[in-house]
C-alpha positions in Angstrom: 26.0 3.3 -32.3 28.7 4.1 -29.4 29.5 1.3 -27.0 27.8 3.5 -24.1 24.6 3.3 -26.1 24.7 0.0 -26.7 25.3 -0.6 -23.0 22.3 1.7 -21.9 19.9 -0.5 -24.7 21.2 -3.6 -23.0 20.5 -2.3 -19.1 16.9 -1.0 -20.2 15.9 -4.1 -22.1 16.9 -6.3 -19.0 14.7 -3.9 -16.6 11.9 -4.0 -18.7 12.1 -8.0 -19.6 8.5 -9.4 -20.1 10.4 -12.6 -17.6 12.4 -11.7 -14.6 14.7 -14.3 -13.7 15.1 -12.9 -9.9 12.7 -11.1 -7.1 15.3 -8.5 -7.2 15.3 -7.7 -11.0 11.7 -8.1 -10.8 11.7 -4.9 -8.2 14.3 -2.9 -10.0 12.8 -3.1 -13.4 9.0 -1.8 -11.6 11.2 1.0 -10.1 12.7 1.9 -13.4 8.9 1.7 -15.2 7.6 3.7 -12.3 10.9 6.7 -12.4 10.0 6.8 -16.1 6.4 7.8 -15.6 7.6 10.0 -12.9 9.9 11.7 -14.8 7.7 12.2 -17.8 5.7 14.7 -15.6 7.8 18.1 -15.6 6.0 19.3 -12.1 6.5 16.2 -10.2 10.2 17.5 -11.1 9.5 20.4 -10.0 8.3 19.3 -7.4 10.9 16.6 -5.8 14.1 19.4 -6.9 12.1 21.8 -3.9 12.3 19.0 -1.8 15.5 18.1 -2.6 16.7 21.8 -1.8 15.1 21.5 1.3 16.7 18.9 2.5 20.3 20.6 1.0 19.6 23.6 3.3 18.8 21.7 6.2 21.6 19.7 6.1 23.8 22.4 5.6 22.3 25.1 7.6 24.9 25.8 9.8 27.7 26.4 6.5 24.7 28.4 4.7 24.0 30.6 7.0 26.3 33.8 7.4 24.4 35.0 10.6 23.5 33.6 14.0 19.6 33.0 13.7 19.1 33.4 17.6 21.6 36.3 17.9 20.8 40.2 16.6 22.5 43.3 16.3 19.4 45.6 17.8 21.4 48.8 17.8 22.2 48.9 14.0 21.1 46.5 12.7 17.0 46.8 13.5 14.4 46.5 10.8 17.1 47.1 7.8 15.6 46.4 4.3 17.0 43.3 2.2 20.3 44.1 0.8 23.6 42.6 -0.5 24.5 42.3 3.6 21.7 40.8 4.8 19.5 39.3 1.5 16.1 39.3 3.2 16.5 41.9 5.6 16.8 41.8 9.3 13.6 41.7 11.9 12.5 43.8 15.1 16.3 42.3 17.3 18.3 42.9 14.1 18.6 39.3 13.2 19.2 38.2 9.5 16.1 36.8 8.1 18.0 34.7 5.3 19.6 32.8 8.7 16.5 32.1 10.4 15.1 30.6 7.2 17.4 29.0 6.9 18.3 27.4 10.0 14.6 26.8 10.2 14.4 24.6 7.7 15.4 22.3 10.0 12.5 22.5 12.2 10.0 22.4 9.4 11.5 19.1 8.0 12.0 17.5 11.8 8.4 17.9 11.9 7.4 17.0 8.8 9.4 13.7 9.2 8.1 13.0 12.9 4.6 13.5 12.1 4.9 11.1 8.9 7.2 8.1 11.6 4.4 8.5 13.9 0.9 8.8 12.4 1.2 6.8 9.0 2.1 3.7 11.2 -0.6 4.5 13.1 -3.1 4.9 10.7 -2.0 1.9 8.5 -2.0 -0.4 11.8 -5.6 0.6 12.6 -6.9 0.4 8.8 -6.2 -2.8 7.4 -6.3 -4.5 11.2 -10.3 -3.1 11.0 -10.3 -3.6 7.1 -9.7 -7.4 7.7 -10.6 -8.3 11.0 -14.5 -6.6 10.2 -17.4 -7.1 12.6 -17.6 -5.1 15.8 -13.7 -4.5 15.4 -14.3 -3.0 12.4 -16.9 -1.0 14.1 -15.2 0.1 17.6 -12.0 1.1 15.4 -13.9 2.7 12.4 -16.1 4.8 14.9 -13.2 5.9 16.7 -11.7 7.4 13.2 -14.5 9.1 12.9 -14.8 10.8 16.0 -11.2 12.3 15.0 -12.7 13.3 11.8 -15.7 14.9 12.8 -13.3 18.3 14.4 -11.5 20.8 12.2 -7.5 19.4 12.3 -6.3 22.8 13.4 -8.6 22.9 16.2 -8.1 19.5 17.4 -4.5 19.9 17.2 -4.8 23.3 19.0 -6.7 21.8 22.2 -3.9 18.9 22.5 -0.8 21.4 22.4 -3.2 23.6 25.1 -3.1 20.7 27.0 0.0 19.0 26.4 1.9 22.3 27.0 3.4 24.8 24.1 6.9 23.2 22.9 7.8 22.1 19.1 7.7 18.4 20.8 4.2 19.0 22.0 3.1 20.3 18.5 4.7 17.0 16.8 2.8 14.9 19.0 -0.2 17.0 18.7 -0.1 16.8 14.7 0.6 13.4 14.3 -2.4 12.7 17.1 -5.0 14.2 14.4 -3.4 13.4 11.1 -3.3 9.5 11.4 -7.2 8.8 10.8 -7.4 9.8 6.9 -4.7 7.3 6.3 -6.8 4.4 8.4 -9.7 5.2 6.0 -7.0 4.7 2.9 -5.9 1.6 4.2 -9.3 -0.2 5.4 -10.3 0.8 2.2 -7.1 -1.0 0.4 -7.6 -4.0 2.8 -11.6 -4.5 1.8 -10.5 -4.7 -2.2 -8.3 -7.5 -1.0 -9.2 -9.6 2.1 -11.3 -11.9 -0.1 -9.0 -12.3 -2.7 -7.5 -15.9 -4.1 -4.1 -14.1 -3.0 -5.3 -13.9 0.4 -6.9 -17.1 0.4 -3.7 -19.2 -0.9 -2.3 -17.4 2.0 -4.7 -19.0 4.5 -5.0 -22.2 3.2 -1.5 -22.3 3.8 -1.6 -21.6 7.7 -0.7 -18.2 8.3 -2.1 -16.6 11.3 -4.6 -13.4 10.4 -1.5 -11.3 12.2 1.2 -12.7 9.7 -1.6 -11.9 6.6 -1.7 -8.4 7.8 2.0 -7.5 8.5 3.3 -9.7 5.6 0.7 -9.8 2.8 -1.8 -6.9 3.7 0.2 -4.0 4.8 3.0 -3.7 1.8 -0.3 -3.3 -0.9 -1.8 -0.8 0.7 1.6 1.2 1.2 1.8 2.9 -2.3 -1.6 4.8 -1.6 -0.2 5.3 1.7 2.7 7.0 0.3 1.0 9.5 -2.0 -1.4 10.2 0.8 1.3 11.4 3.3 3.1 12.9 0.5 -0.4 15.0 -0.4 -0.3 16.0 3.4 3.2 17.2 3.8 2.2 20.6 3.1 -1.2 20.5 5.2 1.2 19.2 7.9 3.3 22.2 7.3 0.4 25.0 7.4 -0.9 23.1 10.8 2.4 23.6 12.5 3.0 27.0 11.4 -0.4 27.5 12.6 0.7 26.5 16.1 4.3 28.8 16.0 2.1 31.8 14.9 -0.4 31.7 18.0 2.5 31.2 20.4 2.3 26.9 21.2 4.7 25.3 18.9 8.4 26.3 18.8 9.0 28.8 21.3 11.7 31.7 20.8 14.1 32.7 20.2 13.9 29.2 17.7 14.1 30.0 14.2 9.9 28.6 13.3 8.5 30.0 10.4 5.2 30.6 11.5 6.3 32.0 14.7 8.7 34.7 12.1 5.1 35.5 10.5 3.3 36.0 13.7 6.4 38.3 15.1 6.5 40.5 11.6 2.8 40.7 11.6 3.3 44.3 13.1 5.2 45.8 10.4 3.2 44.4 7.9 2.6 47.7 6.1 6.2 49.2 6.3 9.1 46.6 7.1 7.1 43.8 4.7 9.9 41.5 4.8 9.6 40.3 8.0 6.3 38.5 7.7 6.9 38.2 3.6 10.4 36.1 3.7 9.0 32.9 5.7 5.3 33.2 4.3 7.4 32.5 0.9 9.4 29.6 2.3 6.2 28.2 3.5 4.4 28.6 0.0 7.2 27.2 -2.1 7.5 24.3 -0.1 3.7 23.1 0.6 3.8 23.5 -3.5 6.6 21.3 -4.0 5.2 18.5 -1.6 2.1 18.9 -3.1 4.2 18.3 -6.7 5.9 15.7 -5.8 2.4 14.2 -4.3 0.8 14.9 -7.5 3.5 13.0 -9.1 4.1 10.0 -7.3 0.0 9.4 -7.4 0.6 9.6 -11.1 3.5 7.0 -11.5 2.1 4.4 -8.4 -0.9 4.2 -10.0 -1.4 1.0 -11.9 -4.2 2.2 -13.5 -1.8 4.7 -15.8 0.4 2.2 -16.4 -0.9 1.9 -19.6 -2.2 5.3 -20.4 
């Protein structure tokens, strides 16, 4: 056995030690147990390596792409078919498809990342404050959820951009507005399994105030549902704000939005297929690698597989 084995057996046995003599190699040896079971599913993989492109192409849109994404050539270069020039083809101004999806990767993560800051906060404050606090709380906050529920996301999210104005901003705000009540119900539902528990009692009997017990002690266990949750609605996120770009109120031209590319090649659907085919692709292979990755993550922060 090679010395770099040997070293690999000895890092793996003191991650996975029965007796922890720190917080911090507690943590790192649940991360390493977790990774593992992660990594044992091939589509979770999958999954995170289309994420991980994303974020590549994002960060690097401006060295990736070999066009201007705002910018056509409408005299020659209109409507031209995909080819070793342009690799998806150009659109009705002549600009290079393969730019624009590129450079609007960026838009689809900024909202993708917004809508997570804003609503799973949200959401996570209103659950386990209702979860714990109970009573007519419980009941104001609980009904409240509801009413959100009770519309269609889409629509809901439609009547606040029509009212808050069309604009990518608008359609962040809008989409995080109707996306936080499915993760209050997660975490009221995390925070009932708990409140009565001898963890939470030590906890009182000791003084904390019901604010500390929520922030401190209440919030971090319901996070790991939380996580898979938003990581499930990543892709429903996505299909909501391409839903706004293709009827005209999120991103407005000449900003590279995928939905907006699928509602402007919807007339050449039939002849110049690219158009509406090139981003309709980008927004199928990532929504599958989010919902992957969700898949994945549910599998490995479950502690009920631990043992499986």
């Amino acid at each position: 056995m090679s010395a770099a084995e040997r070293l690999t057996i000895s890092r793996r046995e003191w991650l996975l030690t029965e007796r922890p003599s720190s917080r911090w190699q507690a943590r790192l040896g649940r991360a390493y147990v977790t990774w593992q079971r992660f990594r044992a599913n091939r589509l979770a993989v999958a999954g995170l390596v289309i994420i991980l492109a994303l974020l590549f192409v994002a960060i690097f849109a401006d060295q990736l792409a070999p066009y201007s994404p705002v910018i056509g050539d409408l005299k020659h270069a209109r409507l031209q078919p995909p080819s070793l020039q342009h690799w998806f083809g150009t659109d009705d101004l002549g600009r290079d498809i393969y730019s624009r999806l590129v450079c609007g990767s960026r838009l689809t993560l900024f909202v993708v990342v917004l809508v997570a800051i804003i609503a799973a906060p949200i959401g996570l404050l209103v659950g386990t404050v209702a979860g714990y606090a109970g009573g007519w709380t419980d009941a104001v906050l609980m009904r409240i959820t509801d009413i959100f529920l009770a519309f269609p996301h889409l629509i809901l999210a439609l009547a606040f951009v029509a009212a808050l104005g069309p604009g990518i901003e608008n359609a962040v705000l809008a989409i995080a507005i109707t996306s936080w009540p499915p993760y209050a119900r997660i975490a009221r539902a995390e925070t009932l399994t708990v409140r009565n528990s001898d963890y939470i009692k030590a906890v009182q009997l000791m003084g904390a105030s019901p604010l500390r017990i929520v922030l401190r002690h209440i919030m971090p266990l319901c996070t790991s549902s939380l996580i898979i949750r938003v990581t499930l609605d990543m892709a429903g996120i996505i299909l909501v704000a391409a839903g706004l770009g293709f009827v005209g109120l999120g991103a407005q031209p000449p900003l590279p939005e995928w939905g907006a590319m699928i509602a402007s090649g919807r007339r050449f659907i039939l002849d110049q297929w690219w158009v509406a085919a090139a981003p309709g692709l980008a927004i199928l292979a990532v929504s599958l690698g989010f919902n992957l990755l969700g898949d994945g993550l549910r599998d490995a922060l479950d502690p009920r597989s631990a043992d499986q």
